[in-house]
matplotlib code that plots the C-alpha trace (Angstrom):
import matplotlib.pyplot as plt

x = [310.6, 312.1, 311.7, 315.3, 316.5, 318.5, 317.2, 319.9, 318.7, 315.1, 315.5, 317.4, 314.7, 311.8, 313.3, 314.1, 310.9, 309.2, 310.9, 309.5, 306.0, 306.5, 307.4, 305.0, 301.8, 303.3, 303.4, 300.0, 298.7, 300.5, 299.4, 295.5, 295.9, 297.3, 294.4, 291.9, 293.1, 294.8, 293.2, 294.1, 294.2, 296.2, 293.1, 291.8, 295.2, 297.2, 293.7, 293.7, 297.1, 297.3, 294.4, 296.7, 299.4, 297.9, 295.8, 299.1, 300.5, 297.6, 297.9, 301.9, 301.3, 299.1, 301.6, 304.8, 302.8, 302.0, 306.0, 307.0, 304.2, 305.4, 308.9, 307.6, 307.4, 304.3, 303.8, 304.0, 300.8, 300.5, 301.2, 303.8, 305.4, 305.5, 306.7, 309.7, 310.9, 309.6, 311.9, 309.3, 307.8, 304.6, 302.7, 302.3, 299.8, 298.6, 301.0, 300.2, 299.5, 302.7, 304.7, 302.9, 304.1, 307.8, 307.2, 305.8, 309.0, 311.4, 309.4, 309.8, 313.4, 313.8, 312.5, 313.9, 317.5, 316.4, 315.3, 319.0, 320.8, 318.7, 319.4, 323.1, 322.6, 324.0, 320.7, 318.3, 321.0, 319.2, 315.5, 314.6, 310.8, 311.9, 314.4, 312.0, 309.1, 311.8, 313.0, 309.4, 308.9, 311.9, 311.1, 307.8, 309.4, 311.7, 309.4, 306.4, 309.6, 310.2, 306.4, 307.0, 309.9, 308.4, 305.0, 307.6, 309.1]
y = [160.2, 157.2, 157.1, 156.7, 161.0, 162.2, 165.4, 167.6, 166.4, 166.8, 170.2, 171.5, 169.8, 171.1, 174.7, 173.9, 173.0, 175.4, 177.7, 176.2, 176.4, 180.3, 180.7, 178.5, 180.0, 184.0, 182.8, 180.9, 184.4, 186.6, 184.6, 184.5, 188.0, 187.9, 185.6, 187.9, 191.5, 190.7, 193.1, 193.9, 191.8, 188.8, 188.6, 185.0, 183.5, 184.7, 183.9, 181.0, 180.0, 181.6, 179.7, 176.6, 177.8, 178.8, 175.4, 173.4, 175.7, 175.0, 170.9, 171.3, 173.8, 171.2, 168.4, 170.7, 171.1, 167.4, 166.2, 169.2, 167.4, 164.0, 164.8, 165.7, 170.0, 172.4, 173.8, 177.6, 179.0, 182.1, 185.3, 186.4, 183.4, 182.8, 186.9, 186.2, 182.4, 183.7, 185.1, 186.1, 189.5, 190.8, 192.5, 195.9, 197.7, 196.7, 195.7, 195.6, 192.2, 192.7, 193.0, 190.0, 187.6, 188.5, 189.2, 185.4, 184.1, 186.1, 184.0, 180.8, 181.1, 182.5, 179.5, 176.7, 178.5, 178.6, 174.5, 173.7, 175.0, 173.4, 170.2, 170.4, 169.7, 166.9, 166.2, 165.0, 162.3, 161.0, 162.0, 160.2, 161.3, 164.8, 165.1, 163.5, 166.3, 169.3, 167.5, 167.3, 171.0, 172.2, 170.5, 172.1, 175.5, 175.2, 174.2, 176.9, 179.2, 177.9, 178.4, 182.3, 182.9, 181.5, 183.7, 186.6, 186.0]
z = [164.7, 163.0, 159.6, 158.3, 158.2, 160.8, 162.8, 161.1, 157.4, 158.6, 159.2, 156.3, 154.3, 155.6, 155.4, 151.9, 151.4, 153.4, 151.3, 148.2, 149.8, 150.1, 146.9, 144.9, 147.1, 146.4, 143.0, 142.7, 144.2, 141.2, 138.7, 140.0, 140.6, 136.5, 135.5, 137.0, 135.9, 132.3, 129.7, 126.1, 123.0, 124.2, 126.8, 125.8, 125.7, 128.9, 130.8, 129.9, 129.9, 134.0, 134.8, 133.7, 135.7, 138.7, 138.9, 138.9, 141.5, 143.9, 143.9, 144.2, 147.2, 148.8, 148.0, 148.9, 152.9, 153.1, 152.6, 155.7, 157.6, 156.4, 157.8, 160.9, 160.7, 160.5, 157.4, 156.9, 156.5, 156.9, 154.6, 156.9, 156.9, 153.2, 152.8, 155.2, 153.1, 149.3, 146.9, 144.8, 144.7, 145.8, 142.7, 143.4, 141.6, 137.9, 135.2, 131.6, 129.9, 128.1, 132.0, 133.4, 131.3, 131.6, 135.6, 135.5, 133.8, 136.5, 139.1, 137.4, 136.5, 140.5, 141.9, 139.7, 140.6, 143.8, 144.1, 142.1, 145.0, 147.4, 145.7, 145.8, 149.7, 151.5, 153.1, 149.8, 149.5, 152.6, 151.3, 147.8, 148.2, 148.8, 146.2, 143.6, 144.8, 144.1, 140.8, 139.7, 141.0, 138.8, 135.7, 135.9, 136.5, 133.3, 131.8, 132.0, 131.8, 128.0, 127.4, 128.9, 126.9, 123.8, 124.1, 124.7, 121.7]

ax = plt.figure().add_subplot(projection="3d")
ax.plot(x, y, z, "-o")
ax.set_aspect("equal")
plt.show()
């Protein structure tokens, strides 16, 4: 493969973003799982506001897979695979509408942490398109994590 990324680079980017894959799919599941199960008297407003969240999260999963395929990797796909790269956790169980929200912004905050580090590398000095998709990725994650903090207010 020619395409101006040397092999070493390639790889540290697609586990970078293979990582970010695991984490934005474990995270589009928690907050379906949220969207479907919320109860109480914040009902209308957290379903709707996961259904915006969880909507995003499944076009950047799709675009996250195309750039590991783009540099030349296969794309995780498998739960397995996303439980050994996530750092988000599996729900277990039911939380109350007043957990989910604050579980939601631990998940956010984890992942945009989690993309600043993998920015500091070497390697997206070589990769403009994949540095732009992880700078798009944590601006989103900042941001959603303002709007979870504010609603927690």
């Amino acid at each position: 493969m020619h395409i101006g990324i040397n092999e070493q680079n390639r790889t540290v980017l697609t586990q970078a973003l293979s990582e970010l894959l695991a984490d934005s799919y474990t995270l589009y599941l928690k907050t379906h799982n949220y969207h479907w199960n919320v109860t109480g008297p914040q009902f209308t407003t957290l379903h709707a506001l996961f259904e915006t969240h969880y909507t995003e999260l499944a076009t950047a999963i799709d675009e996250i897979a195309e750039r590991i395929r783009a540099l030349g990797a296969l794309a995780p796909g498998s739960y397995s695979a996303f439980a050994q790269l996530t750092i988000i956790e599996e729900e277990q169980g039911h939380p109350k509408a007043t957990d989910m929200g604050g579980n939601l912004l631990k998940a956010h905050e984890a992942i945009a942490a989690r993309i600043r580090n993998h920015l500091d590398h070497e390697a997206f000095e070589s990769d403009h398109v994949s540095g732009d998709l992880l700078i798009g990725r944590l601006e989103l994650h900042e941001k959603t994590a303002w709007m979870l903090r504010s609603l927690l207010d």
